[in-house]
C-alpha positions in Angstrom: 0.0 0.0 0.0 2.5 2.3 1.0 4.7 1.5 -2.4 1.6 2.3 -4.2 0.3 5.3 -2.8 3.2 7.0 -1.4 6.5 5.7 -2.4 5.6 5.2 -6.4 3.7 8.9 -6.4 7.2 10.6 -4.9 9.5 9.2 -7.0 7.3 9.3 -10.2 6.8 13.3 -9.4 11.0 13.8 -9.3 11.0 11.9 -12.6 8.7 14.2 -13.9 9.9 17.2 -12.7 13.1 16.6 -15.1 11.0 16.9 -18.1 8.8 19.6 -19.7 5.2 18.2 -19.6 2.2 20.2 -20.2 -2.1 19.6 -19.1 -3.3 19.3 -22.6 -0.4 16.8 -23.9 0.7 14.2 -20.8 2.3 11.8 -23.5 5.0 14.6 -25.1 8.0 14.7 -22.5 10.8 16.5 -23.4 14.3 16.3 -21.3 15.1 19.7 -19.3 17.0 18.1 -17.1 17.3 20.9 -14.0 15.8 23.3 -16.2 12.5 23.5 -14.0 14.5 24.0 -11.1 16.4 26.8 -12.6 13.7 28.2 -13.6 12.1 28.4 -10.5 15.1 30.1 -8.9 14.5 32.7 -11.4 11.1 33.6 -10.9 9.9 36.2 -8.4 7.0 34.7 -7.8 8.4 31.5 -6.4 10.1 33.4 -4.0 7.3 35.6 -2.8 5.5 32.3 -2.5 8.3 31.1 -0.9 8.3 34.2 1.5 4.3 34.5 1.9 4.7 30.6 3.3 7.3 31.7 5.8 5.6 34.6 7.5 2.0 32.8 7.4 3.7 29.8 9.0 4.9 32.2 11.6 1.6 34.2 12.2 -0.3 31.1 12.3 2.0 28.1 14.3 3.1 30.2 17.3 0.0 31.9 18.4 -1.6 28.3 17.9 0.8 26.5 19.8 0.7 28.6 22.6 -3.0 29.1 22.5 -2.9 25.5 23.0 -0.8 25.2 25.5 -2.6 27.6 27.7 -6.0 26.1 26.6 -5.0 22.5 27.6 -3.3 23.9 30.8 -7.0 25.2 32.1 -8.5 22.1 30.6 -6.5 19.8 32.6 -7.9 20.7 36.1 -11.1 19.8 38.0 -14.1 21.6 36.5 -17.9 21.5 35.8 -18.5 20.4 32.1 -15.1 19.5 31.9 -16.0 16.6 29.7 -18.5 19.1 27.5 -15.2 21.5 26.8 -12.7 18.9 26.0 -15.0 17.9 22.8 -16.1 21.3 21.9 -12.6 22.5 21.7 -12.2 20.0 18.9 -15.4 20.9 16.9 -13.3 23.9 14.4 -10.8 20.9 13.5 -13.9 18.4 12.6 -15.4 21.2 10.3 -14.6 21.2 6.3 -11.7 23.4 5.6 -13.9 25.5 2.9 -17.0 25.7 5.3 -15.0 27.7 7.4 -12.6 29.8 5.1 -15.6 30.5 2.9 -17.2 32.3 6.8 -14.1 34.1 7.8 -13.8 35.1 4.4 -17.2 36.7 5.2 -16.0 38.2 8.0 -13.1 39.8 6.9 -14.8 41.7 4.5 -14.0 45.0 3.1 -17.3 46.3 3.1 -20.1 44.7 5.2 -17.3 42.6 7.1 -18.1 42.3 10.5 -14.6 42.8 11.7 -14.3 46.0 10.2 -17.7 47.3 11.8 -16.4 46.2 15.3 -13.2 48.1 14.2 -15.5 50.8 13.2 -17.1 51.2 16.7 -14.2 51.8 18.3 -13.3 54.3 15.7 -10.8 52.5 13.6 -10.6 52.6 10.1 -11.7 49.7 7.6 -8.9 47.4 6.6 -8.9 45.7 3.0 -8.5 42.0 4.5 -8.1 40.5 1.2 -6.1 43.2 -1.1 -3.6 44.3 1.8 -0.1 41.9 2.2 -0.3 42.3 5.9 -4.0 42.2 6.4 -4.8 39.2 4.5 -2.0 37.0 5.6 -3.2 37.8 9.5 -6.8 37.0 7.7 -5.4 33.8 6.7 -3.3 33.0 9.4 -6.3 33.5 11.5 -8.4 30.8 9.6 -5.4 28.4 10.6 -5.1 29.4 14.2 -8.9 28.7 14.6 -9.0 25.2 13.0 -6.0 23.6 14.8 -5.7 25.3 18.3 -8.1 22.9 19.4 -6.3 20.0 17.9 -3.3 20.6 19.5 -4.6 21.8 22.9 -6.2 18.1 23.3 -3.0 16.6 21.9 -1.1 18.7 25.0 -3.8 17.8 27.6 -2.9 14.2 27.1 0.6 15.1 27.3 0.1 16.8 30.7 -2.4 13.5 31.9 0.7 11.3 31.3 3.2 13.5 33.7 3.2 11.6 37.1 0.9 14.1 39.7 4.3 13.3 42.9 6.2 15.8 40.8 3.6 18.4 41.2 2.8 17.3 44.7 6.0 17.4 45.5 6.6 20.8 44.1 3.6 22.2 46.2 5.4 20.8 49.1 8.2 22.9 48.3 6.4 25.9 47.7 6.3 26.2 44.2 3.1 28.0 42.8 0.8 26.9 40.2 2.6 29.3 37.9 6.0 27.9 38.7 4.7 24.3 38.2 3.7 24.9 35.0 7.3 26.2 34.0 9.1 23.5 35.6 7.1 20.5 35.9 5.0 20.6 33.2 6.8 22.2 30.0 10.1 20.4 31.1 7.6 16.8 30.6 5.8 18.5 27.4 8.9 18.4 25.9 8.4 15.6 23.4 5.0 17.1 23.0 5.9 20.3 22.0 8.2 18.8 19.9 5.6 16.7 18.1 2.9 19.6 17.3 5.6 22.1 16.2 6.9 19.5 13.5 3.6 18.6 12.5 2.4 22.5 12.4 5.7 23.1 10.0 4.8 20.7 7.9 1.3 21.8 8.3 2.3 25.6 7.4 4.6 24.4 4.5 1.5 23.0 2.5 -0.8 25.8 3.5 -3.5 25.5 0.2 -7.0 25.2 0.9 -7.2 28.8 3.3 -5.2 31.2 1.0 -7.5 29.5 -1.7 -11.3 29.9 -0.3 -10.4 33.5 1.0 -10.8 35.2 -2.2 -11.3 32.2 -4.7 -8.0 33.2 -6.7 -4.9 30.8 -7.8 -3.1 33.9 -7.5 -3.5 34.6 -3.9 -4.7 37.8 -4.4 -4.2 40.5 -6.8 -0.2 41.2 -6.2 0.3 37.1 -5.2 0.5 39.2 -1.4 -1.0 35.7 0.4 0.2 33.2 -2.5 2.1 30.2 -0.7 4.4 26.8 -2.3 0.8 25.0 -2.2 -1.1 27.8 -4.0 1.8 28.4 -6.7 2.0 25.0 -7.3 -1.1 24.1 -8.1 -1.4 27.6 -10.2 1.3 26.5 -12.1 0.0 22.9 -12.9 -3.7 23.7 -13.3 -3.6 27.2 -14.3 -0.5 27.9 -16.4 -1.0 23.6 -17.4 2.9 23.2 -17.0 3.1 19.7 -15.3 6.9 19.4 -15.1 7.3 22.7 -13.1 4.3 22.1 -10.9 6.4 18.3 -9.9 9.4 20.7 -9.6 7.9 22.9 -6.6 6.3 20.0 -5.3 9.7 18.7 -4.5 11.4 21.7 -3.7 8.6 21.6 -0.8 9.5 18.3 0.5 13.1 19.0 0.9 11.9 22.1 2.3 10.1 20.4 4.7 12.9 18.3 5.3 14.9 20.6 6.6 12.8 22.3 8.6 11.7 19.5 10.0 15.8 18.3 10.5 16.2 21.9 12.1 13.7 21.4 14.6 15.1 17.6 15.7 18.6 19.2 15.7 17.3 21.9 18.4 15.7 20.2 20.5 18.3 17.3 20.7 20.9 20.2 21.6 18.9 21.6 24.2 18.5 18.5 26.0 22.0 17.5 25.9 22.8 21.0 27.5 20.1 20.0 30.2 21.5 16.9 31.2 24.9 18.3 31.1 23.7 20.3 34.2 
């Protein structure tokens, strides 16, 4: 299964992206070698792509994360309709991806958006969500941030369920405050954790499509590409501009990129807890 429906598809798509293949005729394949690659590097709109990815991975994965982390902190003590908030929390990740972009899209609009007539009572001025770089990367990254927080908060609550309660009992003994259990008894054993959900939100970030899509309904990501990601220019480039070859081309240029992001974090993390435990 695996050979069939994920090794075969990978190494088909680097076969193809040596050769010039185009929508309309699959069967004509002419060698280019690197040439797709090179090409790549020399268009501006890979890199703003490239760029756009970048700072709506950052907008969208660390306000999550730490959402999370402070939503399955409250989550994890004693309360009434405890049971009724752990499954709620999860409800924006079980919705369709398009059900919900196509309503914040609604939201953020220009016009009759309802975040710009809050704005407006407090006497700010409207904001173009969708034609504005900064603007509609926050409206995008926002889309993210509400889908997954609640993912990852119930992935961190059963991190904290698994750290042994005579490490916090014996901190209270101590003295240590709720505050200062947190930081030292319970990130110190969500390390692995944390670990986990940041990969998984890089990789997540990296093939950022169906938001930047539904927000405006454009291949371009907006009128000057300002919210266009890898996913979003690949898929322009394969569907819309039909050249095949290309499209295989940034599709692995994404996976090494996800590679080493992905190496980056592992490298990190395994530094910082050989520095730990040489203390």
């Amino acid at each position: 299964m695996f050979a069939a429906f994920g090794l075969f598809p990978l190494l088909y798509t680097a076969f193809v992206s040596l050769y010039r293949v185009e929508l309309q005729t699959p069967g004509d394949m002419e060698w280019r070698g690197l040439g797709n690659y090179t090409a790549l590097l020399g268009d501006e709109y890979f890199w703003v792509a490239l760029r756009n990815t970048f700072t709506i991975g950052v907008l969208s994965t660390v306000p999550q994360l730490v959402m999370a982390l402070g939503l399955a902190h409250l989550l994890n003590y004693r309360m009434r309709g405890r049971t009724f908030l752990r499954t709620a929390v999860l409800l924006p990740y079980a919705t369709s991806v398009a059900a919900a972009t196509l309503v914040f899209a609604q939201l953020f609009g220009r016009d009759f958006g309802l975040i710009n007539y809050g704005l407006g009572l407090v006497g700010v001025d409207p904001v173009d969500w969708q034609n504005d770089t900064v603007a509609s990367q926050i409206a995008v990254s926002t889309v993210v941030i509400w889908r997954w927080t609640g993912y990852n908060a119930l992935i961190y609550l059963a991190g904290m369920q698994s750290i042994p309660d005579e490490l916090y009992e014996a901190a209270a003994m101590d003295g240590a405050s709720r505050w200062r259990q947190f930081f030292h008894v319970t990130l110190p054993g969500l390390r692995p954790t944390i670990l986990f959900t940041v990969i998984v939100s890089t990789i997540g970030a990296t093939q950022l499509f169906g938001e930047p899509l539904l927000l405006e309904g454009s291949i371009s990501g907006g009128i000057s590409h300002q919210y266009q990601t890898l996913g979003l220019y690949m898929y322009e480039q394969g569907w819309g501009f039909f050249h095949l070859g290309r499209a295989a081309a940034i599709a692995w240029v994404m996976f090494l990129l996800i590679v080493v992001l992905v190496g980056l974090n592992a490298l990190i993390a395994r530094r910082r807890s050989r520095k730990e435990a040489g203390r």
